[in-house]
N, C-alpha and C positions, 0 to 999 in steps of 0.2 A: 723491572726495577733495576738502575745502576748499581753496580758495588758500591759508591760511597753512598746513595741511598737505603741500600740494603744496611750501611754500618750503623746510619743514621735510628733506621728503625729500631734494630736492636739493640743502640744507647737508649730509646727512647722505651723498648720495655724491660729492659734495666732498672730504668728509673720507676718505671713502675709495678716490677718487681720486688720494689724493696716494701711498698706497701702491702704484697698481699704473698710473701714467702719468697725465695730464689730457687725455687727448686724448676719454675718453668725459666727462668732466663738462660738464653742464650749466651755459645760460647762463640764470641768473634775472634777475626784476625786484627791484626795490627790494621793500623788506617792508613791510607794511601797515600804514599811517597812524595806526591806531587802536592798532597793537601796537610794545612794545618789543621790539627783540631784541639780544639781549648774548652774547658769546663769554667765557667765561671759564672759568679753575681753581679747580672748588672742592669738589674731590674729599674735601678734608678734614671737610667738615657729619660729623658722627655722629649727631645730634641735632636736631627743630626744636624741642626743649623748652627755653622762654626759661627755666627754672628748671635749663636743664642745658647749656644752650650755651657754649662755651668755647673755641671756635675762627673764626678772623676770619669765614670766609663765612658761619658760623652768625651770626656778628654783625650781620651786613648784613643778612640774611636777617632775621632778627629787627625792625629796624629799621623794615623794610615794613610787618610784619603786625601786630605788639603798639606799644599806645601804654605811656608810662612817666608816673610819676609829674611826674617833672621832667626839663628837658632843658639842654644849655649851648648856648649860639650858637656855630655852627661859624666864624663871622667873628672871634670875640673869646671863646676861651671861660673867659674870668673873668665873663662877663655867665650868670648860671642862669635859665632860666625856667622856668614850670610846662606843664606840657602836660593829663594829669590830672588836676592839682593847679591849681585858680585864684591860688590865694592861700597861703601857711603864714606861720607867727611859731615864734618859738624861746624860750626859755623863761629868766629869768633867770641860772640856774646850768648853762644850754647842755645841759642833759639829754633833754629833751621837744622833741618838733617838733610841730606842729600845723597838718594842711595842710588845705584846704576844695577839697573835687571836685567839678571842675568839673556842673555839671546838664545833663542832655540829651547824653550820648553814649550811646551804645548798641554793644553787640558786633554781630560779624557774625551771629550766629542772631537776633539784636533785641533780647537779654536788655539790660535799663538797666545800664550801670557805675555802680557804687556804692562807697561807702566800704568795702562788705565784700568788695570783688570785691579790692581794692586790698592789705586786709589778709591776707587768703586767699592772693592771691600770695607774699606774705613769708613768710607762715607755712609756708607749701610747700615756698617752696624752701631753709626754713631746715630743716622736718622731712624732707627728703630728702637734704640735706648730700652735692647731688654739687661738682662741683669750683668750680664759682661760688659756693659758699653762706660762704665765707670774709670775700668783699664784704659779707655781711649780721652773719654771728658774729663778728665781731672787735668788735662794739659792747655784746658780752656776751647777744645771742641764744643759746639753744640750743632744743632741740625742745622743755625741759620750760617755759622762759617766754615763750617767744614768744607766746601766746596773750594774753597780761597784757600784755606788751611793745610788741606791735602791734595796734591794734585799731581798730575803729568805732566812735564813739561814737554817734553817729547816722550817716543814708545819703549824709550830706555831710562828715563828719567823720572825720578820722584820726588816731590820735594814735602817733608813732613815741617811743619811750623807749630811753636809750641806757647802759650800766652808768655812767659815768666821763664828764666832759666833756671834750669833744675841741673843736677847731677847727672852726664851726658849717659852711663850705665842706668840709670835709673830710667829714662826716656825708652834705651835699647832695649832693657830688660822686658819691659812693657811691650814691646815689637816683636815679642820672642812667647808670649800668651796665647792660646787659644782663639781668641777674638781677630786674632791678625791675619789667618789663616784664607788664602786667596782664592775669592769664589769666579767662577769663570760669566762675565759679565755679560756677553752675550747671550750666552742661556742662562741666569737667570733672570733678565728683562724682559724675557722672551715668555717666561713663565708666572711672571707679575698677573695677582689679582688685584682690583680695586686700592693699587696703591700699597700690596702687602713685603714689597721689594725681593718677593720668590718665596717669601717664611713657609707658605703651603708647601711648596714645592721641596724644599729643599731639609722639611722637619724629616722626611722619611723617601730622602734622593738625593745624591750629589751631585756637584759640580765642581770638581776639585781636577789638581793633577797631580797627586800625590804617585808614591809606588802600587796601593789599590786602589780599587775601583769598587764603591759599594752595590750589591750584587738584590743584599735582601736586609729589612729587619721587623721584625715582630717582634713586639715588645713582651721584655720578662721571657724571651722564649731562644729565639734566633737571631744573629747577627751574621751574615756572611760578605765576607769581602770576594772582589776575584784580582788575581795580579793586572796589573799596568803591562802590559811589554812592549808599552814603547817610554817607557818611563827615564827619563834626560838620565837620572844619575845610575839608571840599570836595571833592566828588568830583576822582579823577584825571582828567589830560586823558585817558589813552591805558585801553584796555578792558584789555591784559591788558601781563603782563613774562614774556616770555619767556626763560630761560635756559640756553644750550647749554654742557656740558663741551666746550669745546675745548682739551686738553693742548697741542697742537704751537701756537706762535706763527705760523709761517708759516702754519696752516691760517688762525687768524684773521684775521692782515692780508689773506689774498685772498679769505676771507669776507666783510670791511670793504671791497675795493675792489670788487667787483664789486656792493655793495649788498644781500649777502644777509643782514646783519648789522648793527647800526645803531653798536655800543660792541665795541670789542676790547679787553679789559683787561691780558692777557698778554701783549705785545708784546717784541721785545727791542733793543735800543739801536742798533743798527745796520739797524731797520725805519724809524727815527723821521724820519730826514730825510727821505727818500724821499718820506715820506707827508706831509711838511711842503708839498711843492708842488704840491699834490691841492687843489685850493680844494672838492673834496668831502667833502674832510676835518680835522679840527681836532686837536689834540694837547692834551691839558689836563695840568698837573701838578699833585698834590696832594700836598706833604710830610706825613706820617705819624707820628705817635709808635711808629710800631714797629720791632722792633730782629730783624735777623739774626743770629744767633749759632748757635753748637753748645756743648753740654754733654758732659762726663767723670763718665760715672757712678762713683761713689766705692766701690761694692763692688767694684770689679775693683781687685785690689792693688797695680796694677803704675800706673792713673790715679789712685789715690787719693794718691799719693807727689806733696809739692809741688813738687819740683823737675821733676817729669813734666808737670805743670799749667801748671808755668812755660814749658815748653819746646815747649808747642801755641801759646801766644801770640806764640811770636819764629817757628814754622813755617809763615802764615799771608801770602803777601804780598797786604797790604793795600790799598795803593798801585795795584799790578800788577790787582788785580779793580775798581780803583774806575775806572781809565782804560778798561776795558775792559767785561766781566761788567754789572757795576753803572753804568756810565757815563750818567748820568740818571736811574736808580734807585733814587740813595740815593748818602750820604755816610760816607767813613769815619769811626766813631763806638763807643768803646768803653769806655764807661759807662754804668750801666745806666738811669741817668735819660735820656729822648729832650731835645734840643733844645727849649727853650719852657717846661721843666716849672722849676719852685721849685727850686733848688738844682741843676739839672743840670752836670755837671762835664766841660765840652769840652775836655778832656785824653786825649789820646790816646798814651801813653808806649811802645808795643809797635812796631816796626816787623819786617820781613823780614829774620831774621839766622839764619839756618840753621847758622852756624858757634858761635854762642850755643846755637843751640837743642841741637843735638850734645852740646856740654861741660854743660850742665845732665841730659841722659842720662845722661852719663857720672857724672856726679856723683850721679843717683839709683841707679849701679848698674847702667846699661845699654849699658856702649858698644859694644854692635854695634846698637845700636838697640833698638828694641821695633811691633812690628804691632797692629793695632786697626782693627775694625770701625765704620763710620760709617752709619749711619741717615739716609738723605734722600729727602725727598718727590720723587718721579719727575715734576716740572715744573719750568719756568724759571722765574726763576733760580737756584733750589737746586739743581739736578744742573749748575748750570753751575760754580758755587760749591764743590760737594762736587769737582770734577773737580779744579777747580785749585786745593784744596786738598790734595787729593790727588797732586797734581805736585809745590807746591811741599813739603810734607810728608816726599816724599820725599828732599829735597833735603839735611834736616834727621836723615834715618836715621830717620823714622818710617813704616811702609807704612801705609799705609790702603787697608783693602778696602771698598767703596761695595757697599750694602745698598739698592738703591733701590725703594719703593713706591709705593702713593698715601697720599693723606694721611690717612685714616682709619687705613687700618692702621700709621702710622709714630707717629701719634697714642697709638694704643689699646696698642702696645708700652712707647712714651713712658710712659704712666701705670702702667706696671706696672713700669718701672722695670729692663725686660729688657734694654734694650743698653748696648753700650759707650760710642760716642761719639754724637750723633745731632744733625744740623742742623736749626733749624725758626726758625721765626718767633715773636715775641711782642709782641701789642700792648697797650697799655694798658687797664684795665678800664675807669678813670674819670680824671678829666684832674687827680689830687693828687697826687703823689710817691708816697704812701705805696701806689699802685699798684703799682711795680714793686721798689720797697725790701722790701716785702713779701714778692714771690717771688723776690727774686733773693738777699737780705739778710737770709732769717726762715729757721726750719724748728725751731716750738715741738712737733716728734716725729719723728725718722727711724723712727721704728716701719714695719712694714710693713703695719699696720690703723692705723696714724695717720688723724685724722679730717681736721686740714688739709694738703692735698699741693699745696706751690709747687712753683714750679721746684727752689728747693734740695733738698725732698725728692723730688722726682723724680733727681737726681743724687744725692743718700744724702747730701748734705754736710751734716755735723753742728754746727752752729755756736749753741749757746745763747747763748754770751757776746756775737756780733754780734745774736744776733737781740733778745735786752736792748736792745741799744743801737734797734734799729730801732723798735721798743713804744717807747722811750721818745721816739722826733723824733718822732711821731705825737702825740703827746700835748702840743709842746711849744708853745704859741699868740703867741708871739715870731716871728714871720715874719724877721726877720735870723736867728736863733739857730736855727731850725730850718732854715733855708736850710745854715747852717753844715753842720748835723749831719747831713741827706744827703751834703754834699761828701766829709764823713771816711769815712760809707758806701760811698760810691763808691770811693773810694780803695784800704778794705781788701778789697773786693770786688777788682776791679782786680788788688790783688798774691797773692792768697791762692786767688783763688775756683776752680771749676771750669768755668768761663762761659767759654769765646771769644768776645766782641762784637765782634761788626765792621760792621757798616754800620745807619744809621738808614735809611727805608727812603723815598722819592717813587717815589707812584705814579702812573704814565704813563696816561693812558686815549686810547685813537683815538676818537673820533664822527665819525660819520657830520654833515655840517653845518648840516643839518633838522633837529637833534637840538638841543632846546631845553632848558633845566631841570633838570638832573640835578644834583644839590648832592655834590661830594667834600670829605668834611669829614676834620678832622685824626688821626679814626680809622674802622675800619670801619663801625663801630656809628652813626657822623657820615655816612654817602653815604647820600642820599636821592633816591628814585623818585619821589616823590610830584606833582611838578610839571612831572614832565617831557611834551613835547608835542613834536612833530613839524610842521615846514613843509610 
């Protein structure tokens, strides 16, 4: 057995140590110079297909392995820049983009990146239309023009065409998502089943040419990268990223102080001081655009009544989880735009009123209450969250029964639209408004074979007349005027919708204080590996 295997083992009965006493765990050394090693939850991955990722660790994950066309600076992200793209121009009547690829990258098998590798991506994930392919079809892509729409024109050239003109940062922004991220064309054609355009292949394998190279993943378990070294913009300092599922917080924090572990991500608010006076340790914050909430699925008759909608919002103490639960996690926030975005509306009008919340029952017809099932991912701090929502809920005459899983499966229920109530995360796709007005604000088909499925139609909410209104501040190139017109979004979201928002989210990370480089940027898809080094 190698040394980093031998470290392995003994993170591994660490963790299982904590079930049955610590009195047999082992005392390791610090973890290997050349390697990163990271504790976290990210039990949620379904997928490593950037044409099909849609959930944050898939995002991060993604981030490592595939380059994108364009990127934003995570310091300023009104600044875009290219990554595979050197250069682009936009076109007098804002329709056409035309980006020029960069020369001399190469993927991890050696294949050249090219214009066609770039367009092939798009096309992909437009003719696959899983849940990300939204970012790409609202510009009037479908399977049967994409080919026209996106193309090569030569091995440097690309040319993006868009139905309608939009706001040209709004199009970029959207270039700069997860879904854009460029899959290396020859292998994966090469690995097509029956017309699956690689999805087998590439759910648990890459084809990217990022800084790594994905190595291994087991789900809920392991994720490991190995560096690139022949990577265009520089090899990584460190040889490989290793990534352990660690669910319990506690396990991490005594994985992080004993040195078997370099990053604890999962941490919880009441670790944080403690580890403040470890001068072997650092505490880093990163504010987030992403938002905790729960959703009321609309086909259950008894959450689809808006006076019942109304009365999870006053059943919620907000307050009480944010001094506590959330105490450096995030702030309370419940609108669906995050902090920082174009028209974000920091209004926060719901507070803890359980005796409100009661007489709106009453008033839908329920005054002895009514019971409902809640959906939450089995980590911190969502079951901390679901809990004492769950307390104070009851307080208000509503039970909640707590459904707890991991996040794949709480996910994969999610999309089909099976539960009642269900708590989860969402973070922004791309750094425009019209990311989350989108899914929180649209739903052009509750159909049950609808092609796009936001959040609203994951909750059944039927809203064609707000979702007009959303199509149309997308389109509206007045930066006052359309600031406006998310605020009134927000608003009737807010009093009508089926969304509980509550906190925007800062996330906490421990390092180890060898720990050089690591970039936490303002969304998943924004933390970067790439630089990071070790003292």
């Amino acid at each position: 057995m190698n040394t980093l295997a031998r470290r392995l083992a003994g993170a591994a009965l660490l963790s299982a140590g904590l079930s049955f006493g610590l009195a047999a765990t082992p005392v390791l050394a610090d973890t290997p110079k050349d390697t990163l090693v990271m504790a976290w939850q990210f039990d949620d991955i379904v997928t490593l297909d950037p044409g099909e990722i849609f959930e944050l660790s898939g995002a991060e994950y993604g981030a490592q392995v595939y380059d994108r066309l364009i990127r934003f600076d995570v310091n300023d992200v009104s600044k875009i820049h290219g990554q595979v793209a050197e250069s682009w121009t936009v076109s007098d009547d804002g329709r056409t983009f035309t980006f020029t690829i960069r020369d001399g990258i190469k993927f991890h098998s050696g294949n050249p990146l090219t214009a066609e590798d770039v367009a092939y991506s798009l096309q992909r994930a437009v003719k696959m239309n899983k849940g990300p392919a939204f970012i790409l079809t609202q510009f009037g892509l479908t399977p049967e023009n994409v080919d026209q729409k996106v193309r090569a024109t030569d091995p440097r050239t690309l040319v993006f065409e868009t139905d309608k003109t939009y706001a040209p940062t709004f199009v970029l922004y959207c270039l700069t998502a997860d879904v854009s991220g460029v899959v290396d064309a020859k292998l994966v054609k090469s690995k097509e089943v029956n017309g699956d355009f690689g999805a087998a292949f590439l759910k648990a394998n890459s084809a990217g040419s990022g800084p790594f190279v994905l190595r291994q993943w087991k789900a809920s378990e392991l994720l490991s990268l190995e560096a690139n070294a022949n990577y265009w913009g520089g090899a990584p300092a460190v040889k490989r990223v290793l990534i352990r599922h660690i669910a319990e917080p506690a396990t991490q924090r005594l994985l992080l102080e004993k040195g078997d572990v370099d990053v604890a991500r999962n941490l919880k608010p009441e670790q944080f001081e403690p580890l403040r006076g470890n001068d072997k340790i650092r505490i880093v914050q990163a504010p987030k655009g992403t938002l905790y909430y729960f959703g009321l699925n609309q086909k259950n008759e008894v959450l689809a009544k808006p006076d019942v909608r109304k009365a999870f919002k006053y059943a919620v103490d907000y307050d009480g989880m944010a001094k506590t639960i959330m105490n450096g996690l995030g702030t309370v926030h419940q609108a669906f735009l995050p902090k920082g975005f174009l028209g974000a509306l920091e209004e926060n009008p719901y507070t803890y009123d359980p005796a409100k919340a009661k007489e709106l029952l009453k008033q839908a017809g329920y005054p002895d209450g009514i019971t409902v099932t809640m959906d939450v991912r089995n980590t911190s701090p969502s079951m901390d969250m679901a809990q004492a929502i769950q307390g104070s809920a009851a307080a208000a005459g509503i039970t909640v029964k707590l459904l707890p899983a991991d996040g794949k499966q709480v996910v994969t229920k999610y999309r089909a639209r099976n539960h009642e109530a269900l708590l989860y995360q969402w973070g922004a796709d791309y750094q425009d408004p019209n990311t989350n007005a989108d899914t929180f604000a649209a739903n052009p088909d509750n159909a049950d074979d609808a092609k796009a499925k936001p959040l609203s139609w994951r909750n059944a909410w039927d809203i064609p007349e707000l979702t007009k209104k959303t199509a149309a501040a997308v389109e509206e190139r007045d930066t006052a005027k359309r600031a406006a017109m998310y605020q009134e979004l927000q608003r009737e979201v807010l009093e009508t919708s089926p969304f509980v928002i509550m906190f925007q989210q800062t996330e906490v990370i421990a390092e180890r204080s060898n720990v050089e480089g690591l970039v936490w940027g303002p969304s998943f898809d924004s933390n970067y590996y790439w630089k990071v080094s070790k003292k």
